[in-house]
N, C-alpha and C positions, 0 to 999 in steps of 0.2 A: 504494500500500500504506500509507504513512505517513498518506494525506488520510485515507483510510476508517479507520486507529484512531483519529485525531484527530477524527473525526465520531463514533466509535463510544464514546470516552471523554466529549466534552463530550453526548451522548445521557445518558448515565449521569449525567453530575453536573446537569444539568438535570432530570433524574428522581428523583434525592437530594434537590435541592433541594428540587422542589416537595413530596415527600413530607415531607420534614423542617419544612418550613413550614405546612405543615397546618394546625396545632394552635394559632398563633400569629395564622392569617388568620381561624380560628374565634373566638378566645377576644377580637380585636378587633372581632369584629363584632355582640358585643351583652351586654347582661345581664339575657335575658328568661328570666325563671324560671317555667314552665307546666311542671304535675306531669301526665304524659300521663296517670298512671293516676286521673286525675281528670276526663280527658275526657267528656263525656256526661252528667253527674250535676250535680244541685243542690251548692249549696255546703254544705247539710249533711254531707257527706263527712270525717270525720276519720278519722286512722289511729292506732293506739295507738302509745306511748312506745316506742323500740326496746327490746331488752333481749339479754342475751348469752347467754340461757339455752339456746338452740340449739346455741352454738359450744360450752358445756361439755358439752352432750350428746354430739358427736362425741370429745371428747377424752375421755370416760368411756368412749366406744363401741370409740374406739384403743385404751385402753388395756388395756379389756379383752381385748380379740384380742392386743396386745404379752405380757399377762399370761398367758396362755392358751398359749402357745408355748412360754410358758419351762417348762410344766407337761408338754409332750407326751413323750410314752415315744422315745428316740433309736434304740432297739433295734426298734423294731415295725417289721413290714415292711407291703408290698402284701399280701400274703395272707392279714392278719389278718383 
């Protein structure tokens, strides 16, 4: 009884480990930098300047629906 949790605990921390080292076996094994979405194509391929204008659109989009709730009638029912 005691051998099998002690198989069944060092399983587990041998499964921690390797999962937990992952990232560390990856990031030593190189610093090859290939843009995939570049694959296939001449090198004329550029991509425009990032820009945040996306991310305010959702917080415009939030806010509207946030805003819009605080306007709803509390008294209305299903039946309206």
């Amino acid at each position: 009884m005691m051998k099998q949790m002690k198989q069944k605990l060092l399983g587990i921390v041998f499964a921690a480990a390797f999962l937990l080292f992952q990232p560390a076996v990856l990031l030593a094994a190189g610093e090859e930098t290939t843009d995939a979405r570049l694959e296939g194509y001449l090198n004329s391929v550029t991509f425009p300047a990032s820009s945040s204008a996306l991310t305010w659109l959702i917080w415009a989009v939030l806010a509207a629906i946030g805003i819009g709730v605080m306007f709803k009638n509390a008294r209305r029912t299903h039946l309206d």
